[in-house]
KEGU-117587 format. One record per residue (C-alpha): residue number from 1; x, y, z; residue in one letter. Coordinates in steps of 0.2 Angstrom, whole numbers, plus 2048, in hexadecimal, padded with zeros to 3 digits. Example, Ala and Ser with C-alpha at 12.3 -4.5 7.8 and 13.67 -1.06 7.14 Angstrom:
BEGIN
{i: 1 | x: 83E | y: 7EA | z: 827 | aa: A}
{i: 2 | x: 844 | y: 7FB | z: 824 | aa: S}
***
This chain:
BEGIN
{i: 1 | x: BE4 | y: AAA | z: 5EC | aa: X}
{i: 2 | x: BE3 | y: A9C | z: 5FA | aa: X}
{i: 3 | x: BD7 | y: A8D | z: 5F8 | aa: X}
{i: 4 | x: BC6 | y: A8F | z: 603 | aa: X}
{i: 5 | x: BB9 | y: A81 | z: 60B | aa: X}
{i: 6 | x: BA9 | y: A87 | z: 600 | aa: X}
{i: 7 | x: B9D | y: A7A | z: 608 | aa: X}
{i: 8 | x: B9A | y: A68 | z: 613 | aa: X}
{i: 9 | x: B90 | y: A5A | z: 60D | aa: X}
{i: 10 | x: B8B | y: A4C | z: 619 | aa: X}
{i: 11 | x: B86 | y: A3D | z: 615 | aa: X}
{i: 12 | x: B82 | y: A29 | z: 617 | aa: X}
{i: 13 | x: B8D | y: A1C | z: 611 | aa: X}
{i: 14 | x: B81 | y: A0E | z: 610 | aa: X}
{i: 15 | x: B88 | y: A00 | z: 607 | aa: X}
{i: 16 | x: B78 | y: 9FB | z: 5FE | aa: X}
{i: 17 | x: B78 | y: A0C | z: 5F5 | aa: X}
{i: 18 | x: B84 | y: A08 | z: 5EF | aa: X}
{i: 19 | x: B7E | y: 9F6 | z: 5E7 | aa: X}
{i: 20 | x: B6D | y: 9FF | z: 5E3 | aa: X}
{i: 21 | x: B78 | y: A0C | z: 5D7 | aa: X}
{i: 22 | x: B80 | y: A00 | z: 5D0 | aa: X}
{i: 23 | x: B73 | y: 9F2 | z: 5CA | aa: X}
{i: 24 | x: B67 | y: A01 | z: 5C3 | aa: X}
{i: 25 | x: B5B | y: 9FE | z: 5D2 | aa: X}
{i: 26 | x: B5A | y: A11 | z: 5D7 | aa: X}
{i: 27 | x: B47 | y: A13 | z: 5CE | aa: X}
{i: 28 | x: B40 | y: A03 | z: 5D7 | aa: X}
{i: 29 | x: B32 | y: A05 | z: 5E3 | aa: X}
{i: 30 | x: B3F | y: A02 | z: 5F4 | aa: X}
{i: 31 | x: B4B | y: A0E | z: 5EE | aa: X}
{i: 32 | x: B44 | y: A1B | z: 5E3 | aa: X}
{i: 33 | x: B3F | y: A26 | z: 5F2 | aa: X}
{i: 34 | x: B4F | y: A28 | z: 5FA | aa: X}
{i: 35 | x: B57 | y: A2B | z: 5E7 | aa: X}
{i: 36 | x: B4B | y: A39 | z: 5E5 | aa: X}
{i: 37 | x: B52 | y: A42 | z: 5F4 | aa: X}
{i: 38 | x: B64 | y: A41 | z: 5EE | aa: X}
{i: 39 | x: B5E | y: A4B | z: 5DF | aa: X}
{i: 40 | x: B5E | y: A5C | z: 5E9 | aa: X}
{i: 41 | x: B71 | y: A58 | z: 5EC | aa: X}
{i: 42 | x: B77 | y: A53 | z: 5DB | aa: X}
{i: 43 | x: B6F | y: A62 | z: 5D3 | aa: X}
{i: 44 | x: B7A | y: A6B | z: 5E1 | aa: X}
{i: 45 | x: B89 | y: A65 | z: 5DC | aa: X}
{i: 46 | x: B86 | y: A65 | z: 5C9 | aa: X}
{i: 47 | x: B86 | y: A78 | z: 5CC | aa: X}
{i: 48 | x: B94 | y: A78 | z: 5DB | aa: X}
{i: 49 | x: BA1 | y: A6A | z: 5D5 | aa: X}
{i: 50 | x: BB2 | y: A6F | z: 5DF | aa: X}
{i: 51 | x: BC2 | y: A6D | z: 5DA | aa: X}
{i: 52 | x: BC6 | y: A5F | z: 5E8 | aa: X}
{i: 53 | x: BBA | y: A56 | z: 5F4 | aa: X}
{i: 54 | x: BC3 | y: A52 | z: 608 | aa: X}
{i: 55 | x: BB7 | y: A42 | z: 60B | aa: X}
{i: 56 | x: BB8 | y: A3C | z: 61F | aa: X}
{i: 57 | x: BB4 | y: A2A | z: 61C | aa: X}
{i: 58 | x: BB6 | y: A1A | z: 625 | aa: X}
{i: 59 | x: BBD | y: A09 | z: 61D | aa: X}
{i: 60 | x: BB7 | y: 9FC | z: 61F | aa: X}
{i: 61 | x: BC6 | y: 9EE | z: 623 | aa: X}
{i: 62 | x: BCA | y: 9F0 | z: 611 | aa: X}
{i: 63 | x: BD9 | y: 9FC | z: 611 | aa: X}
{i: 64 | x: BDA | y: 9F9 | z: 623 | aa: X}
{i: 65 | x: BDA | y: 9E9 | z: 62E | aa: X}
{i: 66 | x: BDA | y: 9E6 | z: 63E | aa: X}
{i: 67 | x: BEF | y: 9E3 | z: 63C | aa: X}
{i: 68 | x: BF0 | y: 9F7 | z: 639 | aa: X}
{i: 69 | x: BE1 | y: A06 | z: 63D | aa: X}
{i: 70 | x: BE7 | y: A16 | z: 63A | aa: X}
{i: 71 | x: BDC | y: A21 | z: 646 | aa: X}
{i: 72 | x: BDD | y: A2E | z: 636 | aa: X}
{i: 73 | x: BE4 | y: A2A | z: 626 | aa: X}
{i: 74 | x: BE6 | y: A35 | z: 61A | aa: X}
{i: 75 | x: BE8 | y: A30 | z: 607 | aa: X}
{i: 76 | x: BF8 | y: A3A | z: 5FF | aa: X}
{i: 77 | x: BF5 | y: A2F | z: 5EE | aa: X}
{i: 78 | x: BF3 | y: A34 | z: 5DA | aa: X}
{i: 79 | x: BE4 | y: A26 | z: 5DC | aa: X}
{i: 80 | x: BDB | y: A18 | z: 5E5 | aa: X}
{i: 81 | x: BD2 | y: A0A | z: 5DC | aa: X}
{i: 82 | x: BC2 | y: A04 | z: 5E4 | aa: X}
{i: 83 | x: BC3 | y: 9F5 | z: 5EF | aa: X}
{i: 84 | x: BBD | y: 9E5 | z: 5ED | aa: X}
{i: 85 | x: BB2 | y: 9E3 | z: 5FE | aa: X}
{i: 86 | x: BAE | y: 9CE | z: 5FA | aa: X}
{i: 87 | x: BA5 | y: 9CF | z: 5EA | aa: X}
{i: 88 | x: BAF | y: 9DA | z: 5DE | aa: X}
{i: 89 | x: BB3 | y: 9EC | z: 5DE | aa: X}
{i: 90 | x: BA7 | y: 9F9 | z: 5DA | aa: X}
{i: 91 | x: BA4 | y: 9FD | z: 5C8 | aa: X}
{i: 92 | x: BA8 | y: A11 | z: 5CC | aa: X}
{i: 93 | x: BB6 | y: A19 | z: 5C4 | aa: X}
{i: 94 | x: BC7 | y: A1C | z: 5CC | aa: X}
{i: 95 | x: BC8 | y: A2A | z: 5D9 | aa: X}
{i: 96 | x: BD5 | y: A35 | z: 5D6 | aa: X}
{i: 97 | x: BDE | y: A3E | z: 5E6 | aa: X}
{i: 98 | x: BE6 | y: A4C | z: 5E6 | aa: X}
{i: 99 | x: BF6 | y: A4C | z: 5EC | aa: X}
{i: 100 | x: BFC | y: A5D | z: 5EE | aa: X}
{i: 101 | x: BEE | y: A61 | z: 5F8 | aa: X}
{i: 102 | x: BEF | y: A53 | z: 602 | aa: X}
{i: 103 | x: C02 | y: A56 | z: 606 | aa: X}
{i: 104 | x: BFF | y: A68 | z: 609 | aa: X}
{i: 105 | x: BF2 | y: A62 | z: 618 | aa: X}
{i: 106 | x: BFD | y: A54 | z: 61F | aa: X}
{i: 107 | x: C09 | y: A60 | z: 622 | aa: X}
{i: 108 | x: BFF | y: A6F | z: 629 | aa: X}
{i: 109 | x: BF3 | y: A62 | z: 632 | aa: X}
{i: 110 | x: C04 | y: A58 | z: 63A | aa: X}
{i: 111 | x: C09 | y: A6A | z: 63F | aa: X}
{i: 112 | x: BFA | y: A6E | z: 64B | aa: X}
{i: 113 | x: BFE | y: A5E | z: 653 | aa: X}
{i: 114 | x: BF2 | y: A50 | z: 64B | aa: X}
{i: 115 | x: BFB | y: A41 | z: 649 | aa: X}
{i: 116 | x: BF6 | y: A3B | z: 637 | aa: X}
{i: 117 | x: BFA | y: A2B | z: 62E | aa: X}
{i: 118 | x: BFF | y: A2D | z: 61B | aa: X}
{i: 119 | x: BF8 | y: A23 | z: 60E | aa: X}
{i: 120 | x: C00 | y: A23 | z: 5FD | aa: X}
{i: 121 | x: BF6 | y: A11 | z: 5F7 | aa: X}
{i: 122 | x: BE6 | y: A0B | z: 5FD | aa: X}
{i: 123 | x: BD8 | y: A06 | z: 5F7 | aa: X}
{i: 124 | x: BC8 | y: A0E | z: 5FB | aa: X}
{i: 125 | x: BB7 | y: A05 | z: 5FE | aa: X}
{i: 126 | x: BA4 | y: A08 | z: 602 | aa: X}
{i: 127 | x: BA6 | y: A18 | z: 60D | aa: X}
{i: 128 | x: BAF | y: A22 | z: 600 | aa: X}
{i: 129 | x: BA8 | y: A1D | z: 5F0 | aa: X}
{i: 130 | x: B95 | y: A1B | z: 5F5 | aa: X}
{i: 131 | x: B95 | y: A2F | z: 5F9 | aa: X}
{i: 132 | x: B9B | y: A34 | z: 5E9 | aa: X}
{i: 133 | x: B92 | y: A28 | z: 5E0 | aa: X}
{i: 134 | x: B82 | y: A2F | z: 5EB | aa: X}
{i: 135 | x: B88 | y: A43 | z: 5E7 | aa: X}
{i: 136 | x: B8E | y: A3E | z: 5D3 | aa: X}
{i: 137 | x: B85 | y: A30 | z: 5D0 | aa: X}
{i: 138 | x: B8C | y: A26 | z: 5C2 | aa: X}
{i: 139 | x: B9A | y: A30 | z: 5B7 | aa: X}
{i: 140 | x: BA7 | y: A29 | z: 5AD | aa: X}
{i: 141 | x: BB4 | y: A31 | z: 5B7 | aa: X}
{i: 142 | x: BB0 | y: A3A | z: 5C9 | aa: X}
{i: 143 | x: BAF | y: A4D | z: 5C5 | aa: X}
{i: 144 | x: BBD | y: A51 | z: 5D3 | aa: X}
{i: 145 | x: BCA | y: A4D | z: 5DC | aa: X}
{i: 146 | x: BC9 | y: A45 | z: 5EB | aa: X}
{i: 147 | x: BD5 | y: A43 | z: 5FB | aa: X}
{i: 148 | x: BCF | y: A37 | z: 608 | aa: X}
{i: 149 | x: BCF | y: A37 | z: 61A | aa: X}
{i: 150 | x: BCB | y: A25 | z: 622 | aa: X}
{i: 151 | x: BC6 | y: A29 | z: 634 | aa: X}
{i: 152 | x: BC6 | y: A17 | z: 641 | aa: X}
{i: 153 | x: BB5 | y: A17 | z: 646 | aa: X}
{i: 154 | x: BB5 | y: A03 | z: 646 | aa: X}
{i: 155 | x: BC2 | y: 9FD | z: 653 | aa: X}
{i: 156 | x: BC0 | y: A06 | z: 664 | aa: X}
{i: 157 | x: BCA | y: A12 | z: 66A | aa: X}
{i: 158 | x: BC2 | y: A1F | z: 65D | aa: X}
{i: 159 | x: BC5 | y: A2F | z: 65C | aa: X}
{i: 160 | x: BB9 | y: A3B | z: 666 | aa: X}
{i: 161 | x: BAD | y: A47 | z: 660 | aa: X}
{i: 162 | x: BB8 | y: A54 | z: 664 | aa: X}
{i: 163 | x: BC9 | y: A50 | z: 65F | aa: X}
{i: 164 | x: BBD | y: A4B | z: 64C | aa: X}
{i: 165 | x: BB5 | y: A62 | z: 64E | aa: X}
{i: 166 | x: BCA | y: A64 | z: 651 | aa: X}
{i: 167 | x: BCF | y: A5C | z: 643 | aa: X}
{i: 168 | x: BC4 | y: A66 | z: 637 | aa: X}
{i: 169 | x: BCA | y: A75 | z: 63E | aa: X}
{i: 170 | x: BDA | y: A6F | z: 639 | aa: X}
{i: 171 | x: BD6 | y: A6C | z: 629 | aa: X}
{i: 172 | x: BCE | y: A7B | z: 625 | aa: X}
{i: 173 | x: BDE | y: A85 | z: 62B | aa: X}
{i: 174 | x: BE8 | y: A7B | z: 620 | aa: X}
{i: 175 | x: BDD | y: A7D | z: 611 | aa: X}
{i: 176 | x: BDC | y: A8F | z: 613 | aa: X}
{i: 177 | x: BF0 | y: A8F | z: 610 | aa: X}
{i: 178 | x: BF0 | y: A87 | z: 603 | aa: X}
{i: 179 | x: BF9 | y: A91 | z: 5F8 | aa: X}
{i: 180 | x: BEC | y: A8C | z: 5E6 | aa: X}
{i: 181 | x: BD9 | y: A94 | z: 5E1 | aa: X}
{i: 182 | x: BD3 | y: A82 | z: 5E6 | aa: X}
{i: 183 | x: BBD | y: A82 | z: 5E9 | aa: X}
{i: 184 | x: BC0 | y: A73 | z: 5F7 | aa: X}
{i: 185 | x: BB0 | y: A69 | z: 5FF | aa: X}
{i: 186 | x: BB0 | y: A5F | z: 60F | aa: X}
{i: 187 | x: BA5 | y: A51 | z: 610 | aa: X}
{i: 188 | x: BA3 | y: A46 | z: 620 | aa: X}
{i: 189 | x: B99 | y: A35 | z: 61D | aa: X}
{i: 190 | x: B94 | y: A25 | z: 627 | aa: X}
{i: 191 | x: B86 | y: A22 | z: 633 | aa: X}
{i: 192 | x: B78 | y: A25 | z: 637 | aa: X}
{i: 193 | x: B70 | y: A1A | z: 642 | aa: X}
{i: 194 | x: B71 | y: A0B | z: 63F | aa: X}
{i: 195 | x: B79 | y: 9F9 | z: 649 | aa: X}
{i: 196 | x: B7E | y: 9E9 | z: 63E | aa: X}
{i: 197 | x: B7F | y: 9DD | z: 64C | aa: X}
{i: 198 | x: B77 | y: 9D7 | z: 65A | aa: X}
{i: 199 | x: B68 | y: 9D9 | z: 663 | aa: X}
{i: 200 | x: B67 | y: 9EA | z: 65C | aa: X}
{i: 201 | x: B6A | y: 9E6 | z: 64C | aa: X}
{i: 202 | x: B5F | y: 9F3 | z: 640 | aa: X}
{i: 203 | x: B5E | y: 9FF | z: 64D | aa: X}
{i: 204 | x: B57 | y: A10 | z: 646 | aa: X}
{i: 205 | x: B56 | y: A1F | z: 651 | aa: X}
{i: 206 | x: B4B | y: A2B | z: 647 | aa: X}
{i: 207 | x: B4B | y: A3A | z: 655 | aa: X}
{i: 208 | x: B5D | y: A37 | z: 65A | aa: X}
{i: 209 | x: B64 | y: A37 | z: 647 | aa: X}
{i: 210 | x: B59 | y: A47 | z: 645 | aa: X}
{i: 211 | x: B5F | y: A52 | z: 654 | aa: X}
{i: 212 | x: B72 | y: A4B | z: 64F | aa: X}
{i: 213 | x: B70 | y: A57 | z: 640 | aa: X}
{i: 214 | x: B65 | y: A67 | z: 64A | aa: X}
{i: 215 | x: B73 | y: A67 | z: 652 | aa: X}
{i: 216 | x: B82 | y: A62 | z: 646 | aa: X}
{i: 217 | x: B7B | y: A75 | z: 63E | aa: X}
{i: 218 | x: B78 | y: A7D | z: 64E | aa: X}
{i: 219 | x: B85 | y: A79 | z: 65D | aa: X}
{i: 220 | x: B92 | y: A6E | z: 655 | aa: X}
{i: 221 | x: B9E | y: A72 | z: 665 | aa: X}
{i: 222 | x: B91 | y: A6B | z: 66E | aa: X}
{i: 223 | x: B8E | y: A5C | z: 664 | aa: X}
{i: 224 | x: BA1 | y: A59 | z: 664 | aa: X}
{i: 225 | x: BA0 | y: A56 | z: 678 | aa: X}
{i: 226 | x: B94 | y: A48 | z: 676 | aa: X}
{i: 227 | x: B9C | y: A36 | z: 67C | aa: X}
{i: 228 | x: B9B | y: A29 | z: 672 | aa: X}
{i: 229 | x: B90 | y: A1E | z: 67C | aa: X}
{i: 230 | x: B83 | y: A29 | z: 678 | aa: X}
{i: 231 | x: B88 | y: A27 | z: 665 | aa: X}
{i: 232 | x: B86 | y: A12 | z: 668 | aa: X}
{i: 233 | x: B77 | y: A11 | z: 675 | aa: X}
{i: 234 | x: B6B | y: A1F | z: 66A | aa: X}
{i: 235 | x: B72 | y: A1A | z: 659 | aa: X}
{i: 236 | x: B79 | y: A0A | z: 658 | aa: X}
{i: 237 | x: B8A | y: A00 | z: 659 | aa: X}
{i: 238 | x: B8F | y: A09 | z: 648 | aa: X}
{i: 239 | x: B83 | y: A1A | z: 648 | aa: X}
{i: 240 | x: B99 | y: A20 | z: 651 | aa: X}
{i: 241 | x: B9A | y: A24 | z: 63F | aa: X}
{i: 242 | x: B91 | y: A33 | z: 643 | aa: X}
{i: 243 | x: BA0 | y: A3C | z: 649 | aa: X}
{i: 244 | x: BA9 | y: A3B | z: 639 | aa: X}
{i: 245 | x: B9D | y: A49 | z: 635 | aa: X}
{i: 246 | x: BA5 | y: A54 | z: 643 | aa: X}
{i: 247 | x: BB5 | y: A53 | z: 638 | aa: X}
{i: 248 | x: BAC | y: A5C | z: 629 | aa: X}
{i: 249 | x: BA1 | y: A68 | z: 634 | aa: X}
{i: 250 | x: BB3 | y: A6F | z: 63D | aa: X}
{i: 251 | x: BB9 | y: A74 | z: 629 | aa: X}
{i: 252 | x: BAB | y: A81 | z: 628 | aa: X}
{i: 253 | x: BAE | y: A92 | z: 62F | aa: X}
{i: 254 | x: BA2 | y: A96 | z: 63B | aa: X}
{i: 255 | x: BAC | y: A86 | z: 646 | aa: X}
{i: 256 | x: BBD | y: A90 | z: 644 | aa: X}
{i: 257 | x: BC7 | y: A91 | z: 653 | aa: X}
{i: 258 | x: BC9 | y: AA3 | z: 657 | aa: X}
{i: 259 | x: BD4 | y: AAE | z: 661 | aa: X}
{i: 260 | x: BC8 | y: ABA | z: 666 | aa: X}
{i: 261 | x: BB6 | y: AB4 | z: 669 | aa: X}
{i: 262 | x: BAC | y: AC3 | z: 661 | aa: X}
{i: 263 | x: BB4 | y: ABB | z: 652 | aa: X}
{i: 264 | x: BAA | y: AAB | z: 650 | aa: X}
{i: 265 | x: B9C | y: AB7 | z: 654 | aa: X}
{i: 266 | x: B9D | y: ABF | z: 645 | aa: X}
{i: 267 | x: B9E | y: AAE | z: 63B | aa: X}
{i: 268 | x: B90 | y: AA9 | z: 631 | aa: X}
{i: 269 | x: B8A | y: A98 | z: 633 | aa: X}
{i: 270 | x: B87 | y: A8E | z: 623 | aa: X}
{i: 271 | x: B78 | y: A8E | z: 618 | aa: X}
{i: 272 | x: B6F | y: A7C | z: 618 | aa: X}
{i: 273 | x: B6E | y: A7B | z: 606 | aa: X}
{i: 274 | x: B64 | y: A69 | z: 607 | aa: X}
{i: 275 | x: B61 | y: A5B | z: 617 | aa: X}
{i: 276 | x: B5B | y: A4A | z: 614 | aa: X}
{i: 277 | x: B57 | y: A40 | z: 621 | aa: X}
{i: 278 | x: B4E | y: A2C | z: 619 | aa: X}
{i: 279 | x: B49 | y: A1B | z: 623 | aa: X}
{i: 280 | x: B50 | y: A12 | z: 61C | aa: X}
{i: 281 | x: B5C | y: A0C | z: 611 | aa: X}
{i: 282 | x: B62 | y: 9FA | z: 615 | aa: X}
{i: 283 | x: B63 | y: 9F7 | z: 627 | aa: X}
{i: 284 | x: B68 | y: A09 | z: 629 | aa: X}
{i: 285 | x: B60 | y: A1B | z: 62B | aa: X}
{i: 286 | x: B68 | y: A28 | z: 61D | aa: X}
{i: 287 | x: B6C | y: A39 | z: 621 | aa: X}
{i: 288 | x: B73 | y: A48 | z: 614 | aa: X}
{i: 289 | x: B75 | y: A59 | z: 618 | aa: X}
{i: 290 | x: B80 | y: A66 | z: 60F | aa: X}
{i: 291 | x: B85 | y: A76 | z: 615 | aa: X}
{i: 292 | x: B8D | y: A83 | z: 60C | aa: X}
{i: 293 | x: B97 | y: A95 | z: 611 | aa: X}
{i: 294 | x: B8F | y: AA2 | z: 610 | aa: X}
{i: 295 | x: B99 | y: AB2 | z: 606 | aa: X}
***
């Protein structure tokens, strides 16, 4: 039996999560709202654990500066240790890849043409280890394996909407021939809107954040088309993020690139299990969304 893509969560990085998490400050006044909203997810995964987590994440100039960016990166390591980001690493446990998993996708994702970087150190900040801290909350050791995909969405050029659906039609392929009974999730994380600099800076676009995820669910070919202007003038200098979600939204299998289109017809779209949408968190709007196969 081949491994199988059971379900997508999406979700917000936002650095202060993190922080909030870790100095026990999850019940106070500010944060104990957006805390109760994560709950509908955590009981979700409490009852779905997989057996490996693909997260589409972004660093931060931590594994990466601006002397090498990998437009994707994969991780082909045993582990990754968090990074100290200025003020210490995070107290979370070490992440633990999954390196058989990883190298069956470099090969087959190198083989339908993506150009990959492979990682066999780093070490992974913010935009991977806030999302499982957000999803797990605060184990002694992270419940699954993890193999990370860092996707340049801070030095322009960036990858487009498009080539981000593409990729996570790839990745589901090379899931699918995987030759072990893996349950394997796709989370994409970043965004939403929000800008750090500038005139702009707090920019929070309430209706644009909310009809980025109608139609994430509904049209993401669509979606996929849009330019990334629109991402930076509706959204903010950093709300690009956003199209790290395309990546995980391509892995499920109503996006599956078909020969025949009756075929996609006949593909069920995913059940939105839970969507969260808060203003805000930080500087930034927070979005979560899970979607999961149907049988």
């Amino acid at each position: 039996m081949s491994a199988r893509i059971t379900a997508s969560v999406f979700t917000s990085h936002v650095p202060a999560i993190g922080v909030a998490i870790d100095r026990g400050k999850t019940g106070e006044t500010y944060w104990q709202p957006l805390f109760a909203g994560f709950q509908p997810a955590r009981a979700w995964i409490r009852e779905n654990t997989p057996d490996a987590v693909i997260l589409v994440y972004n660093d931060h100039a931590n594994a990466f500066g601006l002397e090498m960016i990998p437009t994707f990166a994969l991780g082909l390591a045993a582990s990754y240790e968090p990074a100290d980001e200025g003020w210490g690493p995070r107290p979370v446990p070490t992440v633990h890849g999954h390196p058989e998993l990883a190298a069956h996708i470099a090969h087959s994702v190198i083989q339908q043409d993506f150009d990959l970087t492979l990682v066999n150190e780093m070490t992974v900040d913010h935009g991977l280890t806030v999302p499982l801290s957000i999803m797990f909350g605060q184990p002694q050791a992270w419940p699954c394996p993890v193999v990370p995909l860092a996707v340049n969405v801070v030095q322009y050029p960036v990858p487009s909407g498009r080539r981000c659906l593409q990729l996570g039609q790839a990745i589901r392929r090379a899931v699918e021939s995987f030759d072990n009974d893996l349950d394997v999730q796709i989370w994409g994380t970043g965004g939403m809107s929000h800008q750090l600099q500038g005139p702009r800076a707090g920019l929070i676009n309430q209706p644009w954040d909310k009809a980025f995820m109608d139609r994430l669910i509904a049209d993401p070919a669509d979606l996929a088309g849009m330019p990334h202007i629109d991402y930076v003038r509706e959204a903010g200098s950093e709300g690009i993020e956003l199209v790290m979600w395309l990546i995980a939204r391509g892995a499920m299998s109503d996006c599956a690139e078909v020969a025949d289109p009756a075929e996609r017809a006949d593909s069920a779209a995913p059940s939105v299990v839970h969507r969260l949408y808060h203003v805000p968190a930080s500087n930034t709007a927070v979005g979560q969304l899970i979607l999961e196969e149907r049988p």
